[in-house]
C-alpha positions, 0 to 999 in steps of 0.5 A: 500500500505505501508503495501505491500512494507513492507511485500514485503522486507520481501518476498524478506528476506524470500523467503520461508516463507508462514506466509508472503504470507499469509499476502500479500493474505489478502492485495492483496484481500482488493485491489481487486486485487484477482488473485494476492491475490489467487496466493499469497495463492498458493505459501504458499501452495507449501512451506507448502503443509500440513499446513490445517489452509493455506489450509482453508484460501485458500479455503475461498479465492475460496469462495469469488469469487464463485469458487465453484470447487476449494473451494471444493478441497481445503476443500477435500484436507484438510479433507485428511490431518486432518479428524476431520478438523471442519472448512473442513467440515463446508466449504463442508457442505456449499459449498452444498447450494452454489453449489445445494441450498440443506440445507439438505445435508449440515445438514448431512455432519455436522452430519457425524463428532464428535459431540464433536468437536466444536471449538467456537461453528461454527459446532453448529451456521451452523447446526442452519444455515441450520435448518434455510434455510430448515425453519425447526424452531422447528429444529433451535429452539432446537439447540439453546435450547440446546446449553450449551453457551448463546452466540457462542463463535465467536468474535463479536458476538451477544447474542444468546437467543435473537438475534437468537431466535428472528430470529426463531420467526420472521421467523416462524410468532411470530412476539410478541415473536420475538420483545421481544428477538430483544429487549432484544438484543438492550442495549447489541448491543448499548454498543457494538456499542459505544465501537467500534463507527470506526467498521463497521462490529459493525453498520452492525450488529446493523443496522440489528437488527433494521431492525428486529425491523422494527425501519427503520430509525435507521437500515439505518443510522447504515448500510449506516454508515457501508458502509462509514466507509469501502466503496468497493472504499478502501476495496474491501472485507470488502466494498463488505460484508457491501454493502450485509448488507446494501441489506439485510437492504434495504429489511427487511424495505421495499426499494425494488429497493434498494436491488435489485440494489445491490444485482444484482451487488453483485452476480457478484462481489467478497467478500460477500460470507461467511460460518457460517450463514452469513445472507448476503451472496449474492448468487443465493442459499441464495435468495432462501433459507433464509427468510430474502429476503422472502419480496422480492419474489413476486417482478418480478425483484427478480424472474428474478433474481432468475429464471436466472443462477448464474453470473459469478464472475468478478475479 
């Protein structure tokens, strides 16, 4: 709220100014107040109808409430204005899964554009993403392989040789060799997680690499951290992405009624929804596809979820 009431004078100073609407969007959403927080992104684009980088942070506010339609446009809209935009195309390439559970049409707008155009390696990490949800993991393997970085340049990302090959392995059935990457994953998790001990999103991460592990107490101490550090009651945003990584969590341990508790909520709430091989999106699509939920599928009540249509997004 004080941040609100400053970057409000500073409206009032600056009436056509976009960077403080932006900043008012950001805030607004973290309150839960999201159609102020999409009318807020709509009044920067007016008073800077071309600047692609508002169009996109736009576009992901669409996502976050799973307004497929209007994401869609303003990725489009973005396309036009800067054709080789990585992040427009990236945004359409999951907006197909989101929209029609198909991997493979994703794949293909993301090999339509410059193959060496890959700022921070995101182009890369969703191709991997999608190998990935068509569990084509010689595909997935070899992107990794031949990825010349040994970690994705993102901020605050993990190792890539052992937590995502570790992810392949587990999910192809090597259960050895996907023990050794997560393992050589762990100090360098740990150390990140010590470095930072007031970052949720760090506990997130880490409490998912022991759920990987199958190591079940340690992964439910760091994600139930996560949420108490960043609850939905003071973040909505953020709060909403760390309860899909406690979901997550709950089913890769085994807590079944757990994650089914949440994910049934959080299909109708804004927030956990996100691009780039976010294992914790929470959406009718990404219960199908990712095997993270694969011990989840022969519940009833996760096959009624999954035979239903998409809730509505209550915002």
């Amino acid at each position: 709220p004080a941040a609100l009431r400053e970057f409000s004078i500073a409206a009032a100073t600056l009436p056509n100014e976009p960077n403080i609407l932006i900043y008012i969007a950001g805030v607004y959403r973290r309150q839960g107040r999201w159609h102020d927080s999409i009318a807020a992104f709509r009044r920067a684009q007016q008073l800077d109808p071309r600047n692609v980088q508002l169009i996109d942070l736009a576009a992901a506010n669409y996502l976050f409430v799973r307004d497929w339609p209007a994401a869609t446009e303003c990725y489009n809209r973005a396309q036009e204005i800067a054709p080789d935009s990585v992040y427009a195309r990236i945004g359409l390439a999951y907006l197909e899964v989101f929209r029609d559970s198909n991997p493979t049409a994703a794949g293909k707008i993301l090999q339509s554009g410059p193959a060496e155009i890959d700022p921070d390696g995101n182009a890369t990490e969703a191709r991997w993403g999608f190998a990935m949800l068509q569990r084509d993991y010689p595909a997935a393997e070899k992107i990794l392989t031949d990825f010349p970085l040994e970690t994705f340049p993102r901020a605050e990302d993990a190792p890539k040789k052992s937590l995502y090959q570790g992810r392949v392995a587990m999910a192809r059935g090597d259960s050895e060799s996907a023990q050794r990457y997560f393992a050589a994953a762990t100090p360098d998790m740990e150390a990140w997680v010590r470095a930072r001990p007031d970052q949720a999103s760090r506990h997130a991460s880490l409490g998912g690499l022991y759920a990987y592990q199958g190591r079940k107490e340690d992964a439910l101490r760091e994600s139930l951290r996560a949420v108490e550090l960043e609850p939905e009651s003071q973040n909505a945003f953020h709060g909403a992405i760390m309860a899909a990584n406690l979901a997550v969590t709950y089913a890769l341990v085994g807590e079944a009624d757990q994650a089914l508790e949440l994910i049934e909520r959080l299909l109708a709430t804004p927030g956990p929804v996100g691009c780039v091989n976010t294992t914790a999106n929470i959406t009718l699509a990404d219960l199908r596809l990712r095997p993270e939920w694969d011990a989840l599928r022969k519940d009833p009540r996760f096959q009624k979820i999954l035979a239903a249509p998409e809730p509505k997004t209550i915002y």
